[in-house]
C-alpha positions in Angstrom: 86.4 30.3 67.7 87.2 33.8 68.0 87.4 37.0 65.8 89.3 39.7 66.8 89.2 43.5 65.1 92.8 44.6 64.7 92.4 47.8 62.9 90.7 49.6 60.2 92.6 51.2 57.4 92.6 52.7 53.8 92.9 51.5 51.0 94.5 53.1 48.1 92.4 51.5 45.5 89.4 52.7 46.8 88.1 55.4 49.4 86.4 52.8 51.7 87.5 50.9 54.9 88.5 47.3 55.7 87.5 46.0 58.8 90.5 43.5 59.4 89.1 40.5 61.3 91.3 37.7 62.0 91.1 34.6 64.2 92.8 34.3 67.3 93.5 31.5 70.0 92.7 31.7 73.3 90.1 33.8 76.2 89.5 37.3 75.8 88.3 36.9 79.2 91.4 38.4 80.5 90.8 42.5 79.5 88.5 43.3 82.0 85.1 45.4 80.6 82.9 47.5 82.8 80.6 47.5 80.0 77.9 44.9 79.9 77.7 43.8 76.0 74.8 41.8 74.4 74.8 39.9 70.9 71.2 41.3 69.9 71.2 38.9 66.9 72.5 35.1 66.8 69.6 33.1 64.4 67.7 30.5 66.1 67.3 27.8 62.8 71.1 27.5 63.0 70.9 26.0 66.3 68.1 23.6 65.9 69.9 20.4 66.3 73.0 21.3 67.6 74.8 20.3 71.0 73.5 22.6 72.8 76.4 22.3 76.1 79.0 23.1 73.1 77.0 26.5 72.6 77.0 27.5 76.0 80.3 26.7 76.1 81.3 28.5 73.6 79.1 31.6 74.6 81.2 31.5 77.9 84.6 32.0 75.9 83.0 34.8 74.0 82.6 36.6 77.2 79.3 37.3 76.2 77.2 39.0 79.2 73.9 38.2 77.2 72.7 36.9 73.7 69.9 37.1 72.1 68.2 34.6 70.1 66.4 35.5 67.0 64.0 34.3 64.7 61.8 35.0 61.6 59.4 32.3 62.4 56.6 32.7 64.5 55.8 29.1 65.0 59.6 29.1 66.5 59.4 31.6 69.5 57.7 28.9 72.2 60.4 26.8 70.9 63.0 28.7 71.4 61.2 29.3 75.3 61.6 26.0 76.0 65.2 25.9 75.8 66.3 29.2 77.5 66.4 27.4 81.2 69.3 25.4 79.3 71.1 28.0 77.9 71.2 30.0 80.8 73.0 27.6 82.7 76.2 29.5 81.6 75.3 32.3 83.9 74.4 34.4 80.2 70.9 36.0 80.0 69.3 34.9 77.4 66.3 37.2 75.0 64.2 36.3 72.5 63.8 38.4 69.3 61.6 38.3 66.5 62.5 39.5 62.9 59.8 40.6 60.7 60.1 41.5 56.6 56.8 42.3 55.5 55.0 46.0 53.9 54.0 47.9 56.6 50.3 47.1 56.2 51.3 43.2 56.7 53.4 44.5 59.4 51.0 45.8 61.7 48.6 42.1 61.9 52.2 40.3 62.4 52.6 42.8 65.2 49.7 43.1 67.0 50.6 39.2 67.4 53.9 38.7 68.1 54.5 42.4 70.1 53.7 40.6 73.8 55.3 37.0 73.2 59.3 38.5 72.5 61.8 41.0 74.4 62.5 42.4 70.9 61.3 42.8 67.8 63.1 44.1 64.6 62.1 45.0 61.4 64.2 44.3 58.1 63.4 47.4 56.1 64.3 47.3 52.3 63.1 50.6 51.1 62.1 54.4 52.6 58.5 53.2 53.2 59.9 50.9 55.6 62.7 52.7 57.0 59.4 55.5 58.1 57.3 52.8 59.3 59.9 51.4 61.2 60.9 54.4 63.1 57.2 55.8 63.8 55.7 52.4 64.7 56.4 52.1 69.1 56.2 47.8 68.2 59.5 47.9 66.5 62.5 48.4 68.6 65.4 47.3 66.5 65.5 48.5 62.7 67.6 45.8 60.8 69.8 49.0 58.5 70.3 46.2 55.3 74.4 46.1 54.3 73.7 45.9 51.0 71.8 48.9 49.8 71.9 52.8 50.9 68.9 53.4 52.7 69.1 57.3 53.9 67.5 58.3 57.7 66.1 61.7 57.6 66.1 63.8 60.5 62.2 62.8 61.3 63.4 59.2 61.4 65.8 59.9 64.0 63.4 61.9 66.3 62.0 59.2 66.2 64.5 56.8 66.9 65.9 59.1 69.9 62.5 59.9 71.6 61.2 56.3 71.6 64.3 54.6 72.3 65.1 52.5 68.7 68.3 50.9 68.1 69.4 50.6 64.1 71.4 47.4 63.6 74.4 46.6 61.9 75.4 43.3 61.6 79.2 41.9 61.3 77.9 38.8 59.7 78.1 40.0 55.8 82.1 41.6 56.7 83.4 38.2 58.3 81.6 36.0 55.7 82.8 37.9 52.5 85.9 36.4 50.6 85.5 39.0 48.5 87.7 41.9 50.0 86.5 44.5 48.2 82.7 43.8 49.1 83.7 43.9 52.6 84.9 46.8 52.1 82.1 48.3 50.7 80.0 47.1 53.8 82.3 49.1 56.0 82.3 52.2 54.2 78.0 52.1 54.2 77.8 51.4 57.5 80.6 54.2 58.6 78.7 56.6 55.8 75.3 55.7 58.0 76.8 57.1 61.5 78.7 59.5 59.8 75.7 60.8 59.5 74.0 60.4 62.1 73.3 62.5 64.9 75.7 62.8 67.9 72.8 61.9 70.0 71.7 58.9 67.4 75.0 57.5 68.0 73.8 55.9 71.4 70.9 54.2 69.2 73.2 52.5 66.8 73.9 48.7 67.6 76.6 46.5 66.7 75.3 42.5 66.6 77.2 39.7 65.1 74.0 38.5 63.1 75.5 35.2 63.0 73.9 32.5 61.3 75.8 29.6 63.0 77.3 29.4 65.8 81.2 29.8 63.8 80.1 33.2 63.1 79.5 34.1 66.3 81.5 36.9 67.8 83.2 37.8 71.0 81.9 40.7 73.6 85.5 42.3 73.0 85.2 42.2 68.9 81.7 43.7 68.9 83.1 46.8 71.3 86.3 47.6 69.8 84.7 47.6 66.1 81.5 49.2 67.4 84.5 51.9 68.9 86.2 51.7 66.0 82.8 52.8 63.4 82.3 55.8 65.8 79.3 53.9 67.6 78.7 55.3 71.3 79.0 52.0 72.9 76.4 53.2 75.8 73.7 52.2 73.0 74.4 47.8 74.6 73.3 49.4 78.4 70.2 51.2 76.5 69.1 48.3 74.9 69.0 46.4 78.2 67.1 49.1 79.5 64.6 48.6 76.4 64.4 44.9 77.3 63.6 45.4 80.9 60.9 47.5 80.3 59.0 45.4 77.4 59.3 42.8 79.6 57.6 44.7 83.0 55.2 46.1 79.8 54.9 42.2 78.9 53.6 41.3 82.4 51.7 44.3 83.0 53.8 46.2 85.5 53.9 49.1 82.7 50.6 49.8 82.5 51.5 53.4 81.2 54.6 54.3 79.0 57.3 55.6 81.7 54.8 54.6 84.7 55.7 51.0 86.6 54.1 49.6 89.4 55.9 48.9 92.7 55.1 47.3 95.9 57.0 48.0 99.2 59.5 49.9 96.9 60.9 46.7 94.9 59.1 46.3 91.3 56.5 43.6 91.3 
């Protein structure tokens, strides 16, 4: 299955955008991308039973460089350890990510926890409490922007964001999945209203992830940069966020003892 962005355009009816998503046969593997693009969000309990060789099949035709897997459940993340040997067999890295909803003072326990046992962690945020907590704590490197509700980022927020190297999410999940075409709608104009106004500079921290919650939601490497293009996104913000992985992961095994300091032996990284 594949989704393809075809354009964005206005409506008369109402002063919003329509992201145009249809389904289209064949590989996108053909247009050749230097950039490398990574699905930061593809739910773990919606894989739980499946065939998993169909998945990394399937992965493969998305031309998907790397995915990662997410979940909301603690008691999920050794779980979802075990099986990335077999989902990298498609030659795709494969991430793990954990998704926390929880007031900030909750927050801070479930961090101290999970923080060393995931590349990424995110943080749903439903009000401004949140939204600051998100962007000042240095656990949280993905803030899950909800498609729903307007939650404003102030300046402070993206200082932030920009100086420790966050990434705000918006998922295509809610767009694809909505019948409605009107909601949709209304999902693209909050999310163009949210880089809009943004910084230039904040525009390389904004992510584009399919959020899918099943594998028929999933979305090709080509879909996510074009509508990512297409929002105004700086689409450098997919070779950040490797970056960010890379370096929880050398922080993870203790070869960052100090933020910005890594420790080498006969000049390769240990």
């Amino acid at each position: 299955m594949f989704y393809k962005v075809s354009e964005l355009s206005k409506t008369k009816s109402k002063r919003c955008y329509i992201a145009r998503i249809f389904k289209v046969c064949g590989n996108e593997k053909s247009e050749s991308r230097v950039m490398r693009i990574v699905d930061i969000c593809i739910w773990y309990e919606a894989l739980r039973g499946a065939d998993f060789r169909d998945f990394v099949k399937l992965v493969q035709d998305l031309s998907l460089d790397s995915i990662v897997i997410s979940t909301s459940d603690m008691r999920l993340i050794k779980e979802i350890r075990k099986i990335q040997p077999l989902l990298e067999t498609s030659g795709t890295e494969v991430f793990t990510r954990f998704s926390l909803a929880a007031i900030p003072q909750k927050a801070k326990r479930v961090l101290a926890k999970v923080r060393s046992q995931v590349d990424l962690v995110s943080y749903r945020v439903e009000n401004r409490q949140q939204m600051a907590f998100a962007c000042r704590d240095r656990r949280v490197d993905v803030i899950e922007q909800p498609y729903d509700k307007w939650i404003p980022i102030f300046r402070g927020d993206w200082r932030n964001i920009i100086s420790l190297n966050k990434f705000v999410e918006l998922k295509i999940y809610p767009i694809i999945a909505y019948y409605d075409v009107r909601k949709a709608a209304n999902v693209m104009f909050l999310y163009r209203r949210l880089v809009s106004r943004s910084p230039a500079k904040g525009r390389e921290n904004i992510i584009l992830s399919s959020g899918a919650p099943s594998p028929k939601y999933m979305v090709s490497a080509l879909s996510l940069e074009k509508l990512a293009e297409e929002l105004g996104i700086n689409t450098f913000s997919y070779s950040k966020i490797f970056a960010k992985i890379r370096e929880n992961r050398d922080k993870i095994k203790g070869l960052t003892p100090v933020s910005g300091v890594s420790i080498y032996r006969n000049g390769e990284n240990i």
